[in-house]
N, C-alpha and C positions, 0 to 999 in steps of 0.2 A: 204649230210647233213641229220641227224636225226630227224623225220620230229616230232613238239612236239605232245602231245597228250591230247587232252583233258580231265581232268579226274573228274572234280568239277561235282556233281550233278545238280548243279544250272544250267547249261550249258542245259545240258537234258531236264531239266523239262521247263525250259525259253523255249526253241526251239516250245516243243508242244504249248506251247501256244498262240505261235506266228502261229505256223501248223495253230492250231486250226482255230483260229481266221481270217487266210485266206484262212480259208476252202478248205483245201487243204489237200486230203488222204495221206498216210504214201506210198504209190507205186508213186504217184506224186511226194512228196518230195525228194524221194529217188532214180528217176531214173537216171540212169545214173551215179550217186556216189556211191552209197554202196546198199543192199538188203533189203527188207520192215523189214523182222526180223532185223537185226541188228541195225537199224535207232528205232526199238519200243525199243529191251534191251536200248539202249540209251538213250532214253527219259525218261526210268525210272529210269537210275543210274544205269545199271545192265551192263553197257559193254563201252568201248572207244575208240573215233575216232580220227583222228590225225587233225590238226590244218586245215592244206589244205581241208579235207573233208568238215570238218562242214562251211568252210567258200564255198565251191562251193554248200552243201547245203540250206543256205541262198538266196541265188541268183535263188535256184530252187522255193522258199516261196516268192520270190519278197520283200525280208528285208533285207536293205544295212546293210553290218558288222557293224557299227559304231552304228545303229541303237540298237543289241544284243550284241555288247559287252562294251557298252560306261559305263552304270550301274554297271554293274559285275565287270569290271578290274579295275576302277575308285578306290570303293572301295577296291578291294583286291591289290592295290597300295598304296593307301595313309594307309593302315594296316598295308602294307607290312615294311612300313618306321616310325613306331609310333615313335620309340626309337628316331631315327633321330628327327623328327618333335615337337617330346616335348622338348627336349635338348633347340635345336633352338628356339622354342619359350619361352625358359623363360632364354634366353641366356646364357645358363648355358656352360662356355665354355668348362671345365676342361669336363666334360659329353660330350660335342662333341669330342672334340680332342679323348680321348679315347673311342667311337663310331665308330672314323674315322681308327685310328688306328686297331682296332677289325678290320675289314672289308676290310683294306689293307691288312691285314697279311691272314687273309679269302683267298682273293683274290689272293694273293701270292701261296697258298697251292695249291688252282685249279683253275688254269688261266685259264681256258677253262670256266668259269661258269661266264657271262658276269650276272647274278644279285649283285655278291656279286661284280662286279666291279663298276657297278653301283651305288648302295650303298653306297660305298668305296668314288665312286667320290662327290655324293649328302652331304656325311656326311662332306667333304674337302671342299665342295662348300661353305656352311652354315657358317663350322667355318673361311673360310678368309672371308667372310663375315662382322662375326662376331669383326673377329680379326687384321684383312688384310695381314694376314701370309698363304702362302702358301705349305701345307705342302703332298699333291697331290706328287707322284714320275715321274719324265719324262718317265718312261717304262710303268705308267698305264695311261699317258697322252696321247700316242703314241696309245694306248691301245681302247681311248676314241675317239681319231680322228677317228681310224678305225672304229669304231661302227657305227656313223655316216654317214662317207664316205659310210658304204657300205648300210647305206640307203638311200640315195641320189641315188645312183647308182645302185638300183633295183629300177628299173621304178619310181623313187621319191616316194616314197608309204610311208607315215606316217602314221605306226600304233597309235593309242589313245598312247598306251605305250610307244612309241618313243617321240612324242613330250612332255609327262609326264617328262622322262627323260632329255631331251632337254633342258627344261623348268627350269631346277632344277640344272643345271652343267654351266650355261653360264658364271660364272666366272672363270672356270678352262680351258676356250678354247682362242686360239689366237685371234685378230680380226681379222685376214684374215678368219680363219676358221668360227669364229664366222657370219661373214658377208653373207660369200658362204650357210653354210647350212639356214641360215634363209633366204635366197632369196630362197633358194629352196622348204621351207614350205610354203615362200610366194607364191610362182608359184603354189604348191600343192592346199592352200586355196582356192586361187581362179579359179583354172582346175574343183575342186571337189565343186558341187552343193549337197551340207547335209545339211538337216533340220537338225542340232542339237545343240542346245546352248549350250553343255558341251563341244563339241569339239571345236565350235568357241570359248567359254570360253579361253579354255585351252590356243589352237592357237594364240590368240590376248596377252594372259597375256607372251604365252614365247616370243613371237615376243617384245613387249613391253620391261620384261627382258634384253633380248639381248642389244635393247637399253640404258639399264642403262649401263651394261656392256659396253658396245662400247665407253659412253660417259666419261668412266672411262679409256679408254685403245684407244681409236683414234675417235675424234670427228667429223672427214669429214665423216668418214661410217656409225658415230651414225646420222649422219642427212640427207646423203644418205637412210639409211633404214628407217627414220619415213619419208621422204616425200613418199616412195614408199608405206607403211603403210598407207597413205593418200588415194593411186586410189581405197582401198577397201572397196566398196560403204556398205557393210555388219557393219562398225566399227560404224556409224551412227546410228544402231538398240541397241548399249552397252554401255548404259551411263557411267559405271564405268571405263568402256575401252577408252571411249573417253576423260571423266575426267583425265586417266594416260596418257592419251595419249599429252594433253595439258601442262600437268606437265612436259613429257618429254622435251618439245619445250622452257619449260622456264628454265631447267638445261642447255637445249643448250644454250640460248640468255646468260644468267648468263658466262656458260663456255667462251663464245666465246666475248661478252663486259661487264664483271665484273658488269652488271645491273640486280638489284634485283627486277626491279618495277614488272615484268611479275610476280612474287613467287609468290610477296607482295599482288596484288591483288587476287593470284590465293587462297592464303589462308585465307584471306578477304570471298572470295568465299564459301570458304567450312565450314567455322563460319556460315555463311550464312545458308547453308542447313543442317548447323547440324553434318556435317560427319566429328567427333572429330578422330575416328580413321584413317580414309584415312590422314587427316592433322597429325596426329603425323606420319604415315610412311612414310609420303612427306616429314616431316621434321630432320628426319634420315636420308633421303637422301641424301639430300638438304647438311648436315651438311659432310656429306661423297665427296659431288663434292664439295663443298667451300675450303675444307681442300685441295684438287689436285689443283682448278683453283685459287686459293686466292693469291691474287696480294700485 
C-alpha cells in the first residue's frame, strides 16, 4: 500500500511546537524514525514525511495522535464537505441530489480514490435523509462496507476520520452492518483512555446516529446498542449527549408501545432550559419514527 504523505505545512510547524514545548531536541524526536535534518526541513514546510513516520514520531514527543491531529483534520473535513453541508442544511434538495450525483460519477471515474466515495456516500446519506429515497448504488454500497470492515479488522483503530465518516453514512448501511461496526467503535472507546472532547464528541454523536438509524431499520439492535451506550461511564461528563441520548429511549418507548408521554415531557424539558433548537430537531425526528411506527 502507498503509504500517504504528509504534505500540509500546518503539520510541520504544529509538530515543533508541541517538540518545543516538551522540551525535547530535534535528534530526540527523531530517533529512530527519520534523521535530525529531515525532521528540521519538515518542521518548516520545506520537505515530507509519510503518514506512519510522523505518527511513530508523536509517540517519540509523548503526544497521542488524536492529541495533533484532532484540530487539523477536523477542520480540513468539515471544509472538505462545505457543498455537502450547506445543501443539507438549508434542505435544499434538488442541490444535494446533484452534489451526490457529481461525486458518484467522480467516484465511478476512479474507484480507487475512497475520498470521492465517501463524499459520494455522505452526499446520498443527507438527501434520503432528507427525502427517504435511496439513491446510493449497491457497487458503492459494497464499496462502503469494505471501508469499514477493513477498519475494524486492522487492529480496530479509529482514525478521527473514520469515525467522522462513520458518523455521516449510517443511513446508507444495513443493520447488521450497522450494529457490528458500532459495537466495534464501542469496544474501541472504551479500550482507548483520550483526554479529548472532540473525539468523544464525535464518538458519542455517531454511536447515537447509528441509533436513530437502527430505530428506523430494526429496533431490538437500536435498544441493544443504547443499553450498551449506557456502561459508558464517560456519557455522564456530555450533557447534550446524554440529552440525545434520553431522546433516543423515548423514540424506543414510542416505537415499541405507541406512548408519547416519555417525548411529551422530554420536550416540556427542553422549553424548560431553553434549547429551542435541540427541540425542533427532536421534533423532525420524532415526526420521521411516528410516520414508520404509527398505528
Amino acid at each position: 500500500m502507498k503509504e500517504k504523505i504528509i504534505k500540509d505545512n500546518i503539520y510541520g510547524s504544529k509538530f515543533r511546537k508541541m517538540r518545543v514545548a516538551h522540551h525535547i531536541n530535534l535528534v530526540d524526536a527523531a530517533k529512530g524514525i527519520t534523521n535530525k535534518s529531515t525532521l528540521a526541513e519538515w518542521e518548516k514546510g520545506k520537505d515530507n514525511l509519510s503518514w506512519c513516520k510522523v505518527i511513530a514520531l508523536l509517540f517519540n514527543i509523548h503526544i497521542q495522535p488524536i492529541e495533533f491531529l484532532e484540530d487539523t483534520v477536523s477542520s480540513h473535513l468539515y471544509f472538505s464537505i462545505q457543498d455537502i453541508a450547506n445543501a443539507y442544511g438549508t434542505n435544499d434538495i434538488e442541490q444535494l441530489k446533484a452534489i451526490s450525483l457529481k461525486y458518484l460519477k467522480q467516484s465511478q471515474n476512479e474507484p480507487l480514490n475512497k475520498d470521492l466515495l465517501l463524499k459520494a456516500a455522505m452526499a446520498c446519506n443527507f438527501y434520503e435523509d432528507l427525502t427517504g429515497k435511496d439513491i446510493f448504488p449497491s457497487l458503492a454500497s459494497e464499496k462502503l462496507v469494505m471501508y469499514f470492515s477493513n477498519v475494524v479488522n486492522n487492529d480496530n483503530c479509529w482514525y478521527y476520520e473514520n469515525i467522522f465518516y462513520f458518523n455521516s453514512v449510517t443511513q446508507l448501511l444495513s443493520p447488521t452492518h450497522l450494529y457490528g461496526f458500532s459495537l466495534k467503535l464501542l469496544e474501541y472507546v472504551k479500550k482507548e483512555k483520550i483526554d479529548s472532547k472532540i473525539w468523544y464528541d464525535l464518538s458519542l454523536n455517531a454511536l447515537l446516529n447509528v441509533v436513530f438509524s437502527l430505530i428506523k431499520k430494526d429496533l431490538q439492535k437500536a435498544e441493544n446498542l443504547l443499553e450498551k451506550l449506557d456502561t459508558l461511564e464517560i456519557m455522564d461528563l456530555y450533557a447534550e449527549e446524554t440529552i440525545r441520548e434520553k431522546f433516543m429511549n423515548s423514540l424506543i418507548c414510542y416505537a415499541k408501545n405507541n406512548d408519547s408521554t416519555e417525548m411529551i415531557n422530554l420536550f416540556k424539558y427542553l422549553d424548560f432550559l431553553g434549547l429551542k433548537k435541540m427541540k425542533s430537531d427532536f421534533q423532525v425526528a420524532f415526526t420521521q419514527i411516528a410516520e414508520i411506527y404509527d398505528r
